[in-house]
C-alpha positions as CSV (number, residue, x, y, z in Angstrom):
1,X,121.0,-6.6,147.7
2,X,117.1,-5.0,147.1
3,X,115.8,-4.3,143.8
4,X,116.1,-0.5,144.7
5,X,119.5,-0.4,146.3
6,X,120.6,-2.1,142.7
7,X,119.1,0.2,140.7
8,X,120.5,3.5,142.3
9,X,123.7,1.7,142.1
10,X,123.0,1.4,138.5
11,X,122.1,4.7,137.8
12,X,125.3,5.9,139.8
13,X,123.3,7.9,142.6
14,X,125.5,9.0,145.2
15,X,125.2,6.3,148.2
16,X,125.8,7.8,151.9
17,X,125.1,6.1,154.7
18,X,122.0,8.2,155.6
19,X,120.7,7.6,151.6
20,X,121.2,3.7,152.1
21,X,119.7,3.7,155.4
22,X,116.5,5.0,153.9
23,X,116.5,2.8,151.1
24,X,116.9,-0.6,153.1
25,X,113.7,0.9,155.4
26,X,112.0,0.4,151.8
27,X,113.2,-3.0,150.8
28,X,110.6,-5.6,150.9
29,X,107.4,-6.9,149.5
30,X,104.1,-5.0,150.2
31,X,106.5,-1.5,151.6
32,X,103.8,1.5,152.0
33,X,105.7,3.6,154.4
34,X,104.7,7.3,155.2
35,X,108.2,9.2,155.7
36,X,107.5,9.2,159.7
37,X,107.7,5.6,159.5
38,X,110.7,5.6,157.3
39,X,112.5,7.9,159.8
40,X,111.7,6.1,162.6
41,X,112.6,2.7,161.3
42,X,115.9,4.6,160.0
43,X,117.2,6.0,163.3
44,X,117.0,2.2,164.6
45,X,119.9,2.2,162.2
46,X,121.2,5.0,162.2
47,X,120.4,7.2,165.4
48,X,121.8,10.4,164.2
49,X,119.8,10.7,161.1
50,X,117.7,13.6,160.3
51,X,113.8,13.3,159.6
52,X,114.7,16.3,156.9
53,X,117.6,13.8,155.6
54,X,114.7,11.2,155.1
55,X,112.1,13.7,153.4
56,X,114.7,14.9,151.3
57,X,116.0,11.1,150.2
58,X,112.5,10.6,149.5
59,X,111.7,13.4,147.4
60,X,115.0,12.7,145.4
61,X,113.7,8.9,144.7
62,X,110.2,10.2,143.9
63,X,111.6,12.6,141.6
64,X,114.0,9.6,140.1
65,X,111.2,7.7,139.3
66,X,112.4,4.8,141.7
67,X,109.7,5.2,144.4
68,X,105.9,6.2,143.7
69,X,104.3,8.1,146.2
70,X,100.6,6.6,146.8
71,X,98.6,8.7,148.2
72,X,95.1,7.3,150.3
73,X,92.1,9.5,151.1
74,X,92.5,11.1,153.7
75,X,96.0,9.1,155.4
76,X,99.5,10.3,155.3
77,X,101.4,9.7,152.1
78,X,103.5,6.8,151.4
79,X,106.4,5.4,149.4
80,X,106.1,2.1,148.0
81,X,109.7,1.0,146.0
82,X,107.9,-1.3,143.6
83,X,108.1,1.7,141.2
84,X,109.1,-0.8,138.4
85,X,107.1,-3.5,138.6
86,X,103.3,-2.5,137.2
87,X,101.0,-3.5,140.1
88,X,97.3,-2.2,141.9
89,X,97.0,-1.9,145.2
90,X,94.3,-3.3,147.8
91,X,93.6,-0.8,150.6
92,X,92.2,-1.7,153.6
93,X,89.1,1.0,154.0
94,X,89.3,1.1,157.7
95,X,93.1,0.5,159.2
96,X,94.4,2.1,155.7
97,X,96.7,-1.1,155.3
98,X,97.9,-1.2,151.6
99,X,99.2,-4.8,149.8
100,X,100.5,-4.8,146.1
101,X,98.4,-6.7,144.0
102,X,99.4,-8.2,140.5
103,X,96.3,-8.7,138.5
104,X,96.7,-10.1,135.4
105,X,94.9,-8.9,132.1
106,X,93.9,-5.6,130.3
107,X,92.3,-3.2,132.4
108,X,88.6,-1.4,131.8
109,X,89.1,0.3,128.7
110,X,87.3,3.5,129.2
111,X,84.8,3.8,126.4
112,X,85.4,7.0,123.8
113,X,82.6,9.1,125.1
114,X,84.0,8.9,128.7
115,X,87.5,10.4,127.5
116,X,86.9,13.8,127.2
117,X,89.1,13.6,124.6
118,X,91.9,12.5,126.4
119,X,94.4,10.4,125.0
120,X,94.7,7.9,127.7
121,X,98.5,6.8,129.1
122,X,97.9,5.2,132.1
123,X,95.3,3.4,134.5
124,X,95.1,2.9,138.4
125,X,93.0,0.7,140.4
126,X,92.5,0.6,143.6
127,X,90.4,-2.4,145.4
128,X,89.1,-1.1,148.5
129,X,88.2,-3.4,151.6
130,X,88.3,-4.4,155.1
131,X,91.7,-6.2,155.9
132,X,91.2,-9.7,158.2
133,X,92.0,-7.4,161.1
134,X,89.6,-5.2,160.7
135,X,87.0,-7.1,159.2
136,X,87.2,-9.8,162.3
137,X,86.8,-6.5,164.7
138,X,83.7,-6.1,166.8
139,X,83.7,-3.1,167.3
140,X,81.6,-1.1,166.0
141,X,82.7,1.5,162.9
């Protein structure tokens, strides 16, 4: 059983066949799906589900807290289920291929001048590249 599926289990969410559909699209390492992908992988499952069935399972999660939306300049939203596990991601600057990445140690700290007086909670990082794919493409960009 995922990570995911055994969490929403544990919090009691409601599980129809359409919800865990959706949520076995997102099981695995290094999941970045936009919702069209999620649908599409879903009705290989499940033929007669709904692409509104799949946006709205994916808004519920978001709004659980069990799936982070990560959004890349410019590219479609996607859902990545690693919502509980503190990672970075590495984004590939030309395909828009996204990998979690667990670095280890204490982020920047962003020096007191620089806060604006905000009272920092969090921090993101994104490492930005060119996958092997892309970066062993001739073609020019």
């Amino acid at each position: 059983m995922s990570d995911l599926l055994e969490r929403l289990r544990g919090r009691g969410w409601r599980m129809t066949s359409q919800r865990r559909v959706v949520v076995e699209v997102l099981d695995g390492d290094h999941v970045h799906l936009t919702a069209d992908e999620v649908h599409a992988r879903a009705v290989q499952w499940l033929p007669e589900i709904a692409r509104a069935t799949v946006y709205n399972t994916l808004g519920e999660l978001v709004a659980l807290g069990e799936v982070v939306e990560v959004s890349v300049q410019g590219r479609a939203k996607r859902f990545d289920p690693n919502a509980h596990h503190p990672h970075q991601h590495l984004v590939c600057s030309d395909c828009g291929v996204i990998r979690d990445v667990h670095v280890t140690g204490t982020p920047a700290e962003l020096p007191p001048d620089e806060r604006f007086g905000f009272t920092v909670s969090e921090v993101e990082i994104t490492y930005r590249g060119l996958c092997p794919s892309c970066a062993s493409d001739p073609r020019p960009c």
